[in-house]
C-alpha positions in Angstrom: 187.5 111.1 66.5 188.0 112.8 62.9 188.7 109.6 60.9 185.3 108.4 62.8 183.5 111.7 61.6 184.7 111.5 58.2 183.3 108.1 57.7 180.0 109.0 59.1 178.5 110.7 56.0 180.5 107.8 53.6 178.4 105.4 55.9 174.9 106.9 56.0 175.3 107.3 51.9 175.7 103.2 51.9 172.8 103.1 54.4 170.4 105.0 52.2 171.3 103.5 49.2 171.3 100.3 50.0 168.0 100.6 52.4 165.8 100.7 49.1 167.6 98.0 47.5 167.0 95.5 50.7 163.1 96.4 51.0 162.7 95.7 47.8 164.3 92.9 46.8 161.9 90.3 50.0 159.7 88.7 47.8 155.6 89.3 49.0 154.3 86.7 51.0 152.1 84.0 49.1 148.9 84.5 49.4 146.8 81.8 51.6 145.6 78.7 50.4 141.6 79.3 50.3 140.3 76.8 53.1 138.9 73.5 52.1 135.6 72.3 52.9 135.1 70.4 56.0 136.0 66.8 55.3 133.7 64.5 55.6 133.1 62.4 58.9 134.9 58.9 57.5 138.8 59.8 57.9 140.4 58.9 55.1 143.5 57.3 54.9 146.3 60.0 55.5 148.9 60.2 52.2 151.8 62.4 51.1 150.8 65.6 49.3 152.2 65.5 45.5 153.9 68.8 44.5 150.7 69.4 41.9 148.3 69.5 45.1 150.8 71.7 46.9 150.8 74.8 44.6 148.3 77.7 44.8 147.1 79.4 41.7 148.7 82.1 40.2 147.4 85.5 41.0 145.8 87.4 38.7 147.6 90.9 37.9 145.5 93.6 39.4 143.2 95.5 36.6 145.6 98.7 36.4 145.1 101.9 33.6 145.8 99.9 30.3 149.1 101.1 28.8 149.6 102.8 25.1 150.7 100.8 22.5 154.5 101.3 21.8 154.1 102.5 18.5 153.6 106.2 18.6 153.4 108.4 15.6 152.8 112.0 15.1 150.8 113.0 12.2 151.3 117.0 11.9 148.5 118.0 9.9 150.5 121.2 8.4 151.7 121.8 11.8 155.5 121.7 12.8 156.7 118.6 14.5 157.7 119.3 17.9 159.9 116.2 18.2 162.7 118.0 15.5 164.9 120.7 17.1 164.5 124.2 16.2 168.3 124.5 16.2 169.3 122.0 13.6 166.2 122.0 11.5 164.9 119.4 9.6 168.1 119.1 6.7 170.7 117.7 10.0 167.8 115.0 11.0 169.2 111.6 9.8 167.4 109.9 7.0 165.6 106.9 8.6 163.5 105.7 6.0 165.9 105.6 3.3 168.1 102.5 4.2 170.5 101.7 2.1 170.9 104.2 -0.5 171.1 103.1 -4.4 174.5 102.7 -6.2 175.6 105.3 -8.7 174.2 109.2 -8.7 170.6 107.8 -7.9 172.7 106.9 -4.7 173.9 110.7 -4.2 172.2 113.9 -2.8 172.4 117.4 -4.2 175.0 119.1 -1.6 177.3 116.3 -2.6 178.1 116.7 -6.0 179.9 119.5 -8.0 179.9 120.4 -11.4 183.5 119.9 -13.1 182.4 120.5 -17.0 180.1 120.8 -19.5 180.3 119.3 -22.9 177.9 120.5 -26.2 176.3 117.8 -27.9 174.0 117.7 -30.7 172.7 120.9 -29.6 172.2 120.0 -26.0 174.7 120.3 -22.7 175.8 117.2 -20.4 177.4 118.1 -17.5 180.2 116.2 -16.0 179.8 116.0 -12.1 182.3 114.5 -9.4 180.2 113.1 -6.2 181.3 112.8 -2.4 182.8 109.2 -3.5 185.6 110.8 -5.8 183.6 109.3 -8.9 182.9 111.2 -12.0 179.5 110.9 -13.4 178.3 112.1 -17.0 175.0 113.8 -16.5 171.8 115.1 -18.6 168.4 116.7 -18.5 166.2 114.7 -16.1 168.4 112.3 -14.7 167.8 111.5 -11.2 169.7 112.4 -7.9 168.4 111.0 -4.6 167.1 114.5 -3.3 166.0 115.9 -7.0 166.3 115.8 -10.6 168.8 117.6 -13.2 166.6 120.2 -14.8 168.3 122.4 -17.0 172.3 122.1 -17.8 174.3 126.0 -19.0 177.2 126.0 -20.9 178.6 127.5 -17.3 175.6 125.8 -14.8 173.7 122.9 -14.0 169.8 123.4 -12.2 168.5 120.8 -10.1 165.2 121.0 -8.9 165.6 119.6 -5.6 162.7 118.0 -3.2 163.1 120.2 0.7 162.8 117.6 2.9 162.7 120.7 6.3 159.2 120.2 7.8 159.5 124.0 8.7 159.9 125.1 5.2 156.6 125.9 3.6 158.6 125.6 -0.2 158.3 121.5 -1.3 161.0 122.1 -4.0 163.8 124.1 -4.8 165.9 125.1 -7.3 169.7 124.4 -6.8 172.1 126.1 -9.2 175.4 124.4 -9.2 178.0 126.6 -11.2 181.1 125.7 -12.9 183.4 128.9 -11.9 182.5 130.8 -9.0 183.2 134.2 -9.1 185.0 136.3 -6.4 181.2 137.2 -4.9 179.6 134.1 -4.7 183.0 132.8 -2.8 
């Protein structure tokens, strides 16, 4: 008697899952065949009906609301975009539109490079920067990065003015100062 009460919730589940499955997977019942005009009095000979003479016409789909196209966009219009999480903001979103990104520092992005050294030449500064890929790269004013441009290099620092790519920053640009020693403060 408890085994059999046991299994009776197990077996009304199955029932109730498997009820919706059943009714819908009967296919509907063709539609008639519209009725053909009254033959005429002479009885023709009788012949087998070919497979093209059997077969109804397809049914029209009913006229139902018309969809959306798939290809949604949002256009803001200053506004923020309610699709990007408040939480991460807009510098964690992936970067779908840039592909594959372009060999060398035009390939790397501001947070991913540090400043190692600065050399004096002909009265300017180049700075020598390492990137995320272990590679040392020999750098001067207005060469490009892939999220800004090297602005001004210190005998200490390097600026880069950097594009802000946070729709919920009101600043388009930014200046990133990338030092060579870090004091105990900025630590």
């Amino acid at each position: 008697m408890r085994q059999t009460l046991r299994l009776l919730p197990l077996l009304a589940f199955a029932l109730v899952t498997a009820m919706p499955s059943i009714a819908f997977s009967q296919a509907p019942a063709p539609a008639p065949a519209p009725a053909a005009p009254p033959a005429a009095t002479t009885a023709a000979p009788a012949t087998p009906a070919t497979p093209a003479q059997t077969t109804a016409a397809p049914a029209t789909p009913p006229a139902g609301p018309q969809l959306e196209p798939q290809g949604y966009t949002y256009d803001p219009q200053g506004r923020r975009d309610p699709f990007i999480s408040l939480l991460r903001r807009g510098s964690d979103v992936q970067r779908s539109g840039i592909g594959a990104r372009p060999p060398g520092l035009a390939g790397l992005e501001t947070s991913e490079i540090t400043l190692k050294g600065t050399i004096a030449t002909q009265g300017s500064y180049v700075g020598i920067m390492q990137g995320s890929d272990n590679k040392t790269y020999i750098v001067k004013t207005g060469d490009r990065l892939l999220d800004g441009t090297i602005r001004t290099i210190n005998p200490d620092s390097v600026v880069i003015t950097q594009q802000v790519t946070d729709p919920l920053s009101l600043e388009k640009q930014r200046e990133v100062r990338k030092v060579l020693r870090q004091t105990e403060e900025g630590k």
